[in-house]
N, C-alpha and C positions, 0 to 999 in steps of 0.2 A: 385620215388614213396616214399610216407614218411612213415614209421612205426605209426602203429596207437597207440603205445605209447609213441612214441613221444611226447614233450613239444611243447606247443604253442610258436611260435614264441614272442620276448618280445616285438617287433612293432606292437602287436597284441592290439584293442582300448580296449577290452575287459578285459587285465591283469590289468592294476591299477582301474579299478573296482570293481575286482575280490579281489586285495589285500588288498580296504579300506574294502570290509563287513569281511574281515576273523572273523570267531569268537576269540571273546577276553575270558581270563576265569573268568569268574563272581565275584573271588575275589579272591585276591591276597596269601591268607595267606593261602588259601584250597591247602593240597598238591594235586598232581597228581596221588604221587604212595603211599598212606597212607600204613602206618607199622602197620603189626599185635601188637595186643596188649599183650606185656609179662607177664608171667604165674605170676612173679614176681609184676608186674602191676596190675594184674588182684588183687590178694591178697589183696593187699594197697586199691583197689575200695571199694573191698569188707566190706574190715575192717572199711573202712573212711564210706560206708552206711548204717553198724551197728551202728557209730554213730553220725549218724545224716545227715552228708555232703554229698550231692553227685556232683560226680565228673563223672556224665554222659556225658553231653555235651564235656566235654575235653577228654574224653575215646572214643568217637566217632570221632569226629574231628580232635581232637591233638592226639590218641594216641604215638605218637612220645615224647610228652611233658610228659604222665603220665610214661610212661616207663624209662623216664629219673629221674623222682621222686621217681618211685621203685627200679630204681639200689641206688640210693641212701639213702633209707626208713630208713637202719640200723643206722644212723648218723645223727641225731637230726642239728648238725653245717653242715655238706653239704647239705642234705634237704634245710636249713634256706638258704646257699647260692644261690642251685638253684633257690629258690622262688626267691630270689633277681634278679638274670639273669633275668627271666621269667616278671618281674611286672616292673621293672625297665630297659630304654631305656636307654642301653649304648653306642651305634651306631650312636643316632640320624638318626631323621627321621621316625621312623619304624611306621607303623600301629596300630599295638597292639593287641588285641584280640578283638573279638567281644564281647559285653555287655554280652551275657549270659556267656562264658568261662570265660570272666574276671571275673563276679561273684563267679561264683564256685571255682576260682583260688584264690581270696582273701578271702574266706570259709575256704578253705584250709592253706591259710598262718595263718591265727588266728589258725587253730587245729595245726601245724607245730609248731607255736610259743610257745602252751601250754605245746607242749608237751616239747619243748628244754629247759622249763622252770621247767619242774619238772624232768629233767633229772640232771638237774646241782644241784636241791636243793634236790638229795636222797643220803645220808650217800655213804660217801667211803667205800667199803668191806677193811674187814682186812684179 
């Protein structure tokens, strides 16, 4: 007698039916287990929709991605590096982001830019 949870037999005509509809996930780059957004992160959103930029779609989506921007917020040169990771395919091959993230993301690299740029050009403290 077979346990009614038991698996179907794999001579069953049934399984490689069963295994071509499995549902696939709609897109590749959408995590599973998205990460809360850091307090840290949250701030940067904040700050960047005072002026001007928003960095909605990628705080919804990627929050993994803005969170990695906000540990990094205080450093004008790792910022500028992350962006490069992020816009720039090192890997080959990769997808990229989708048109609206990727807009907000090179939104963000121009205000990223401006600012490493007036960071380098303000007087050394004595």
């Amino acid at each position: 007698m077979q346990s009614r949870l038991a698996p179907a037999p794999a001579s069953t005509p049934a399984a490689p039916a069963l295994a071509a509809l499995s549902p696939r996930p709609a897109r590749r780059w959408q995590r599973s287990d998205p990460q809360p957004l850091s307090f840290t992160a949250l701030r940067v959103a904040m700050k960047l929709g005072d002026a001007g930029v928003s960095v909605k779609t990628v705080a919804t989506r990627f929050p993994h991605v803005l969170n990695r921007l906000g540990a990094a917020w205080g450093d004008p040169a790792t910022v500028s590096e992350v962006m490069q990771d992020l816009l720039v395919d090192r890997r080959g091959g990769r997808r990229g982001f989708p048109p609206d993230a990727l807009e907000e993301l090179q939104a963000l690299h121009a205000v990223c830019a401006t600012r490493a740029a007036s960071v380098t050009q303000r007087p050394s403290p004595r």
